[in-house]
VEXDREN-2710 file (C-alpha; in Angstrom, 1 decimal):
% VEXDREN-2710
k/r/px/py/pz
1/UNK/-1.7/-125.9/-54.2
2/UNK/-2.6/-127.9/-51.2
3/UNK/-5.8/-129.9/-50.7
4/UNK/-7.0/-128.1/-48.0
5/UNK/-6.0/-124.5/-49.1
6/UNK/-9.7/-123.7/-49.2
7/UNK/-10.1/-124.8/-45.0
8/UNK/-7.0/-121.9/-44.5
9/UNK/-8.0/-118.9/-42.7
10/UNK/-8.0/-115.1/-44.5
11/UNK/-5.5/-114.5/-41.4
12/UNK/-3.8/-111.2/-42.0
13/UNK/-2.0/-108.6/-40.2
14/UNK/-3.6/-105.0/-41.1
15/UNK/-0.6/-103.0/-40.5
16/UNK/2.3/-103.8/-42.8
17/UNK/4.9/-103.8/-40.5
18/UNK/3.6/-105.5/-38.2
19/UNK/5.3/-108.9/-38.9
20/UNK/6.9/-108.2/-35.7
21/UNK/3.5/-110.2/-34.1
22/UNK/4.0/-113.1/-36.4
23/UNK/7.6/-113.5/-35.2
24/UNK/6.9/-112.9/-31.7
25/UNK/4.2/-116.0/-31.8
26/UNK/6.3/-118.3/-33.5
27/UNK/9.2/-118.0/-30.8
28/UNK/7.4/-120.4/-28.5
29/UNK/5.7/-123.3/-28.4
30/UNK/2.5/-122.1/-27.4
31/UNK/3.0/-118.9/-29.5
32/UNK/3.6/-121.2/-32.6
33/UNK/0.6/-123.5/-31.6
34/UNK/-1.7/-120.2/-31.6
35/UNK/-0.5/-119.1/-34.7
36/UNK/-0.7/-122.6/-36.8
37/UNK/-4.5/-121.8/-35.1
38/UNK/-5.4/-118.8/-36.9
39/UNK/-4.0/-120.0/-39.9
40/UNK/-6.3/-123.0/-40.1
41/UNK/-9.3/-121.5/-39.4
42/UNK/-12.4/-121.4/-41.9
43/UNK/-13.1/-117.5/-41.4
44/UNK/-11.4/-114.2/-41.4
45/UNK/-9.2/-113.4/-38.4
46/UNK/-7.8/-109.7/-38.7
47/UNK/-5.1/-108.5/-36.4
48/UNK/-4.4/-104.6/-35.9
49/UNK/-1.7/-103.0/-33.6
50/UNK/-3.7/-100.0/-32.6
51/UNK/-0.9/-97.3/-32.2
52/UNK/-2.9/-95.0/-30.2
53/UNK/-6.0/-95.1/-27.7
54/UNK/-7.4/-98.0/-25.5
55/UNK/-10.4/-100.0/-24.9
56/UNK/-13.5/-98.0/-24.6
57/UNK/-14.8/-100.7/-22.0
58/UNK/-11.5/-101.5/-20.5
59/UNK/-8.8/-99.1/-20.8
60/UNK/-6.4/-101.4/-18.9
61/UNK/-6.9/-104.3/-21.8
62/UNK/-3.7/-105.1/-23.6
63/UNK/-5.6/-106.6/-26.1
64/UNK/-9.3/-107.5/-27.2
65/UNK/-10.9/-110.1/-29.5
66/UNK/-14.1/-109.3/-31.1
67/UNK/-16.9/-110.9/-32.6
68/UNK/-20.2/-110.3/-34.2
69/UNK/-23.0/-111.9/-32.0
70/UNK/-26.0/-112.0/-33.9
71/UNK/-29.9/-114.0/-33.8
72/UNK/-31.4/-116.2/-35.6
73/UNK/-34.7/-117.8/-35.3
74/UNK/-34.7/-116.5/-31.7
75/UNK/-31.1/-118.4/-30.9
76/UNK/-28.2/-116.0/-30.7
77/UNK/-25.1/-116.9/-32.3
78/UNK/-21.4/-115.8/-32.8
79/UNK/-21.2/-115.0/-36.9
80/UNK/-17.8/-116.1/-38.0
81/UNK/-19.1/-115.4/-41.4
82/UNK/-18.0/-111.7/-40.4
83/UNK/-14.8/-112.8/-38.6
84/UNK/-13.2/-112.0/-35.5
85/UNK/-10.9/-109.0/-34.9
86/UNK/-7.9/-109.0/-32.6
87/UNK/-6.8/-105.8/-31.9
88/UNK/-3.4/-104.9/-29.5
89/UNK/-3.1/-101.8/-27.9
90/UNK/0.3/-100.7/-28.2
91/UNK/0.3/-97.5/-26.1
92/UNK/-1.5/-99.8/-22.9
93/UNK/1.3/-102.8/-23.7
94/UNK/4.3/-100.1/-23.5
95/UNK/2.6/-98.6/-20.4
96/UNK/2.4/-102.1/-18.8
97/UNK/5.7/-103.6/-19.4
98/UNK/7.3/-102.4/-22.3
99/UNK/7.0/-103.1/-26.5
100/UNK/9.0/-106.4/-26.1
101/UNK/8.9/-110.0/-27.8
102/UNK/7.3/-111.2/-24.6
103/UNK/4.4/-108.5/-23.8
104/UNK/3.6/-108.6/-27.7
105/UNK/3.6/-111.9/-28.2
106/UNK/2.0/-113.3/-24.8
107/UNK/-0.9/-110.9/-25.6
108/UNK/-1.3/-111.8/-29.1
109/UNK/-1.1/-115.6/-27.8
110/UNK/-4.0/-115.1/-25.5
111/UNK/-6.1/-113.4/-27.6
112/UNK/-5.5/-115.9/-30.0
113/UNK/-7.1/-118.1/-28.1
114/UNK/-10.4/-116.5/-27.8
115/UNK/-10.5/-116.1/-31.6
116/UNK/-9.6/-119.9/-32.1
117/UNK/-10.6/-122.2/-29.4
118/UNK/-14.4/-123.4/-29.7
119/UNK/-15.0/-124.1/-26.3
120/UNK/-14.4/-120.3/-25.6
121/UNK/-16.5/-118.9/-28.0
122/UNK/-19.4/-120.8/-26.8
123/UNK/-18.9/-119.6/-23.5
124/UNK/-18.0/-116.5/-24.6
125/UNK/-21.2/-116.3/-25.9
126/UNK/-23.2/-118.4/-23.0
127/UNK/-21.8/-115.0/-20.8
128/UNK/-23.3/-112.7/-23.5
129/UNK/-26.7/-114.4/-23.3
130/UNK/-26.8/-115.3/-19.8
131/UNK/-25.2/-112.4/-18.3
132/UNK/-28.1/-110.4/-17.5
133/UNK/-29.9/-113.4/-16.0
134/UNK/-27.2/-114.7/-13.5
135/UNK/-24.8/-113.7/-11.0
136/UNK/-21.0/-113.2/-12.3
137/UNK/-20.0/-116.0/-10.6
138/UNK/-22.4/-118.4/-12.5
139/UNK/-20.9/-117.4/-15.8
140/UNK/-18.2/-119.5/-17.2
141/UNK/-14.9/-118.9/-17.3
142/UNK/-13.2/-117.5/-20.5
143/UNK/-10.1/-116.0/-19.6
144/UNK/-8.1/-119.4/-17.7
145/UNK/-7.3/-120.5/-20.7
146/UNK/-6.0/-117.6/-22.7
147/UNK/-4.0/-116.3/-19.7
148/UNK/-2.1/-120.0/-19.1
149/UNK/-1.3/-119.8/-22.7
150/UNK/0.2/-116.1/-22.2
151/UNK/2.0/-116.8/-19.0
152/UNK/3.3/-120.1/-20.7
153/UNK/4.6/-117.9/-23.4
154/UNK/6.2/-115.7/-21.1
155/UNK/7.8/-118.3/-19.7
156/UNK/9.0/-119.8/-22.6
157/UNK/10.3/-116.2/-23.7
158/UNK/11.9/-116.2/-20.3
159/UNK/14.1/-119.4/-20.7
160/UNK/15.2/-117.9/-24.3
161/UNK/16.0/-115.0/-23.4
162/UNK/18.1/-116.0/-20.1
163/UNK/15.4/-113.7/-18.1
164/UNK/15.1/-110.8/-20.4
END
């Protein structure tokens, strides 16, 4: 067993048959470098392909990534302790493009990103404290990241696939 088997993440996909996800990320570069991310994170990271439905809050999201913000000695913080949830809404990805290699995978990849990258849960949560105290525009920015990751997965997918 490796040394650092206890660092690894409780990754999982909830849906059986749903490796489909898995091989969609690792056909890229930035798909495999998301991937290898989840896996090496200290906390839980669930995945679920939603068959059905979309986003209460934004019925035109392809995918979300939540997480538990909670407060502690009057500081709010994002609790890892209770893990972050990806979920992919397939009906809303076959609407906007199709169930392909590229719209599953580009979406996983970003969200990915907001359930990995440090940087962006911190300003994820700066936005969820701040947001009713400044403008929109004075909040930070926390999808540039995620979407160049996606679009550099698509584009990735696209020199593959010969334009697929």
């Amino acid at each position: 067993m490796p040394a650092n088997r206890d660092k690894m993440s409780k990754y999982q996909i909830t849906n059986p048959n749903n490796s489909i996800v898995r091989d969609c990320k690792s056909r890229t570069t930035e798909g495999e470098e998301q991937f290898n991310a989840m896996q090496k994170v200290d906390y839980n990271i669930q995945l679920i392909i939603q068959e059905t439905g979309v986003d209460k809050e934004n019925p035109d999201a392809r995918g979300t990534c939540t997480y538990t913000i909670a407060e502690r000695n009057g500081k709010k913080f994002i609790d890892l302790s209770k893990g972050v949830k990806i979920t992919l809404y397939k009906e809303v990805i076959t609407k906007d493009g199709g169930w392909t290699e590229t719209n599953i995978g580009s979406t996983g990849t970003h969200e990915s990103v907001h359930a990995t990258d440090k940087e962006n849960m911190n300003d994820v949560l700066y936005n969820a404290t701040m947001q009713d105290k400044l403008s929109p525009e004075l909040l930070k920015d926390v999808e540039s990241v995620p979407k160049d990751k996606a679009k550099a997965y698509r584009a990735g997918m696209y020199f593959q696939t010969g334009g697929e």
